[in-house]
C-alpha positions as CSV (number, residue, x, y, z in Angstrom):
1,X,180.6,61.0,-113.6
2,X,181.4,64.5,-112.6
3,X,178.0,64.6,-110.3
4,X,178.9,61.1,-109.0
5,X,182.6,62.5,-108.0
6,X,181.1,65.5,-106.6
7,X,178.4,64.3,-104.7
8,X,181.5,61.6,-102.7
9,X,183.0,64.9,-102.2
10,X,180.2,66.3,-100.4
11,X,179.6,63.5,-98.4
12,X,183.3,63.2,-97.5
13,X,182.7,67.1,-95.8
14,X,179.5,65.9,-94.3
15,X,181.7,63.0,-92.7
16,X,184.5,65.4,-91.8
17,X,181.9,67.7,-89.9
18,X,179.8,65.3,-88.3
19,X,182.8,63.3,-87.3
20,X,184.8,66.2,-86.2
21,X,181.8,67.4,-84.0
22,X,181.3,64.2,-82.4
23,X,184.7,63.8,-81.1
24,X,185.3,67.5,-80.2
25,X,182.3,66.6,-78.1
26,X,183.6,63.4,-76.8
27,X,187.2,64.2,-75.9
28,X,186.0,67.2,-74.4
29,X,187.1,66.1,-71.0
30,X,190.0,64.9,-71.9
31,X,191.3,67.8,-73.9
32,X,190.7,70.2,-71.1
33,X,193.0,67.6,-68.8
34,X,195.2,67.8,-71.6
35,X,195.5,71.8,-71.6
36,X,195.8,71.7,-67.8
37,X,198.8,69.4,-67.4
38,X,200.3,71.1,-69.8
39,X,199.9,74.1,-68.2
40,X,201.1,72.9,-64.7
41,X,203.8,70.8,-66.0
42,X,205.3,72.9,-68.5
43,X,203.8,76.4,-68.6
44,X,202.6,78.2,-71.3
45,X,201.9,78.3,-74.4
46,X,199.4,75.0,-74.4
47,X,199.3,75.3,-77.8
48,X,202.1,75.0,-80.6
49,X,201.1,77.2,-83.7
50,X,202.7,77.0,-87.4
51,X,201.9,77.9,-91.0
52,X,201.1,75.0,-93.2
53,X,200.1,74.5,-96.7
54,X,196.7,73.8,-97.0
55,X,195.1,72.3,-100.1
56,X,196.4,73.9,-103.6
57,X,199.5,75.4,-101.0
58,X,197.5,78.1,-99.6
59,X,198.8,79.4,-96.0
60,X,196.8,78.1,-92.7
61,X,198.0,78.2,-88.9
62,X,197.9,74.2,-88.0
63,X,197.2,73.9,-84.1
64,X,198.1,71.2,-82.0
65,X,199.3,70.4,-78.2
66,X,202.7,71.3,-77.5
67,X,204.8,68.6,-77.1
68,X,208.1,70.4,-76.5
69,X,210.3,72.9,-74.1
70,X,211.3,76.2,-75.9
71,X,215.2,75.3,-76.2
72,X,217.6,76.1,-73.9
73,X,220.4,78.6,-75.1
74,X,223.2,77.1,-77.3
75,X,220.3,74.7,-78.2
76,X,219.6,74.8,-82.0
77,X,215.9,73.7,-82.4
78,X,216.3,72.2,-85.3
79,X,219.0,69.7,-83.9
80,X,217.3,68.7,-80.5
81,X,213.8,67.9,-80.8
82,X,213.8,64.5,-78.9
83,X,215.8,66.3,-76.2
84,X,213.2,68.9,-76.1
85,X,210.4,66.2,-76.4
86,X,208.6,66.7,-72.9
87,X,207.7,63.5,-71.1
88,X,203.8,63.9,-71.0
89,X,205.1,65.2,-75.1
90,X,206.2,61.4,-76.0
91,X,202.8,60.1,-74.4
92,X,200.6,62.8,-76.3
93,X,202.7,61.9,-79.8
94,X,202.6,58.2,-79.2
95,X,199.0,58.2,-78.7
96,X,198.7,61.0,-81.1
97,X,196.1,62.9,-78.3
98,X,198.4,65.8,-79.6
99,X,196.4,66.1,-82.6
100,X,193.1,66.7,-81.2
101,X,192.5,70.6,-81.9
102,X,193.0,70.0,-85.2
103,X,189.4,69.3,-84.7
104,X,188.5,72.5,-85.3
105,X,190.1,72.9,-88.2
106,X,188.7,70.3,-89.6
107,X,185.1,72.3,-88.7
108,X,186.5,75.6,-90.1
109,X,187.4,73.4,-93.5
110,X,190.9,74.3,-93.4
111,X,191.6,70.3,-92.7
112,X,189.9,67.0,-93.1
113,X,189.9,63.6,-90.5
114,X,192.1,62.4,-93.2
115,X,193.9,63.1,-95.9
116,X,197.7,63.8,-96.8
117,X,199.1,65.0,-93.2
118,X,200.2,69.2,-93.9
119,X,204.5,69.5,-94.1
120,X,206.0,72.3,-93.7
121,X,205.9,75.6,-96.1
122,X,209.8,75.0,-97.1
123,X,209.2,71.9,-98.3
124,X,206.6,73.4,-101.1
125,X,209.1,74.8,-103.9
126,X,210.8,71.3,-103.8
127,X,208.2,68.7,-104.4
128,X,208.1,67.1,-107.9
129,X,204.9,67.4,-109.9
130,X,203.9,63.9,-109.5
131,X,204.2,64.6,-105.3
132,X,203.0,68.5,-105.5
133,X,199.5,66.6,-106.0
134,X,199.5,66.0,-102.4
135,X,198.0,69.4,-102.2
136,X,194.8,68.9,-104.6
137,X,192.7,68.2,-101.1
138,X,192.8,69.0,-97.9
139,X,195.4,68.0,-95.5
140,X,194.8,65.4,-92.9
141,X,194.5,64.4,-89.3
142,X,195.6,61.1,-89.9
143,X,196.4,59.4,-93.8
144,X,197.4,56.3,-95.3
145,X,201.0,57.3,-95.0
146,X,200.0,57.4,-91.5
147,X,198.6,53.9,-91.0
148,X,201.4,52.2,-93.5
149,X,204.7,52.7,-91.3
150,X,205.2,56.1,-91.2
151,X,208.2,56.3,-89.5
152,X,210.1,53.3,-91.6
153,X,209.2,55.0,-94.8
154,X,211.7,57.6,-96.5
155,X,210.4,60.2,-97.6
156,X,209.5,59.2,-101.2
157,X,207.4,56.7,-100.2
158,X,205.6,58.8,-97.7
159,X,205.0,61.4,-100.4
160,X,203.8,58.5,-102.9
161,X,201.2,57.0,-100.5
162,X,199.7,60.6,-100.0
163,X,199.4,61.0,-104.4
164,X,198.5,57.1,-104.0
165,X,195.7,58.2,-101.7
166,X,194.2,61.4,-103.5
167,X,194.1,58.0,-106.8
168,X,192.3,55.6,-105.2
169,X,190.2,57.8,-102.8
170,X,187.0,56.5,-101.7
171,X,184.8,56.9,-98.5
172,X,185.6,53.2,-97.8
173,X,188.9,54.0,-97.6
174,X,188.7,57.3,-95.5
175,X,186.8,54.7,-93.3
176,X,189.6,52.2,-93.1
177,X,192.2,54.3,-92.8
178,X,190.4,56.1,-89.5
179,X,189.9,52.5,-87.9
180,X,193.1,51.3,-88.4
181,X,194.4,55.2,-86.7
182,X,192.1,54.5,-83.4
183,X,194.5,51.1,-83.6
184,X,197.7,52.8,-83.9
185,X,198.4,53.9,-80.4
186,X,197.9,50.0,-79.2
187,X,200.7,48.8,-81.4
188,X,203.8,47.6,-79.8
189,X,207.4,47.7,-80.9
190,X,209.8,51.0,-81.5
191,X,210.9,52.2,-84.5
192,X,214.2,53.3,-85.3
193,X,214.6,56.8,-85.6
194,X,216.3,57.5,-88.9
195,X,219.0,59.7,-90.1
196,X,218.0,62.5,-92.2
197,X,220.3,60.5,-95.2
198,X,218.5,57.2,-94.6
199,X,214.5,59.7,-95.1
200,X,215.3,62.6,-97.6
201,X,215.7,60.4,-100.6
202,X,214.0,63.2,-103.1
203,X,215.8,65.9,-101.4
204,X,213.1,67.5,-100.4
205,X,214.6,69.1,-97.3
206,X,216.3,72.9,-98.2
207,X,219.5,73.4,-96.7
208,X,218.3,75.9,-94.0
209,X,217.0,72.5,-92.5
210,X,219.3,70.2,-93.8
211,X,220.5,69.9,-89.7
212,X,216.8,68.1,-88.3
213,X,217.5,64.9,-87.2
């Protein structure tokens, strides 16, 4: 069973590298358009850098596009992220373009194309045991929290669909959840933004960011 388990495992990498190769090769184009009109349209840095918990919680520098202006003063960032949200921002996050040099780290082995998507560090002291399992594999580009109405769910239910994930994991469902990702961006409809009171229902957020919307 063991050998069975890990040979999946290996083929999962094989499919994160190939995959991951194929599109850094494909979106080429479009990521150096991306990087330029950032550039023009809202200076540097291109790029937005933060530590993330990687699998088992170890440390690792996510990279993605930015998406938002540094704030203004009197601004607290924590508080004004959609005001900050840039307008070529909403169209990289709604078609989640954004996401694209994660890529790399996918290559370096520090993510896979999908898996539970990497929170951030303050989060990690908070999570129950049933939810620290989120961090037995590697983070994610995309997930099935991802593909299952992300932005309706509160944050329990996110954080159950990630352990529900690493349960019933399969390379058929790695494969379903990617399809239904490349469908994502052609949904239509809004979703309410929701209060932080309506989301944290674990408490998972500390008090130092009790204040993000």
């Amino acid at each position: 069973m063991e050998r069975v388990v890990g040979s999946a495992r290996s083929a999962k990498r094989i499919m994160d590298i190939v995959g991951a190769a194929s599109l850094l090769v494909l979106f080429s184009p479009i990521i150096a358009v991306i990087a330029v009109a950032i550039l023009v349209t809202d200076g540097r840095p291109v790029l937005f850098r933060q530590v993330r918990p990687g699998r088992h919680g170890e440390p690792f520098t996510l990279v993605k596009f930015r998406t938002m202006r540094d704030p203004h003063p009197g601004e607290e960032p924590w508080t004004t992220d959609d005001v900050r949200t840039t307008r070529l921002g909403r169209f990289l996050r709604r078609t989640s373009l954004d996401e694209l040099p994660e890529l790399a780290l996918v290559l370096t082995g520090r993510m896979s194309l999908v898996g539970p998507r990497p929170l951030v560090m303050e989060y990690l002291p908070r999570y129950s045991a049933h939810h620290a399992r989120r961090h037995e594999v590697r983070p994610g580009i995309t997930g099935l929290t991802q593909v299952s109405g992300r932005r309706s769910l509160t944050f329990g239910q996110r954080l159950d669909l990630d352990v529900e994930y690493i349960d019933t994991w399969s390379l058929r469902l790695d494969l379903a959840i990617l399809l239904r990702t490349l469908a994502e961006p052609f949904r239509r409809g809004e979703i309410r933004g929701q209060t932080l009171a309506e989301v944290d229902d674990v408490g998972l957020v500390p008090p130092v960011l009790e204040r993000v919307p």
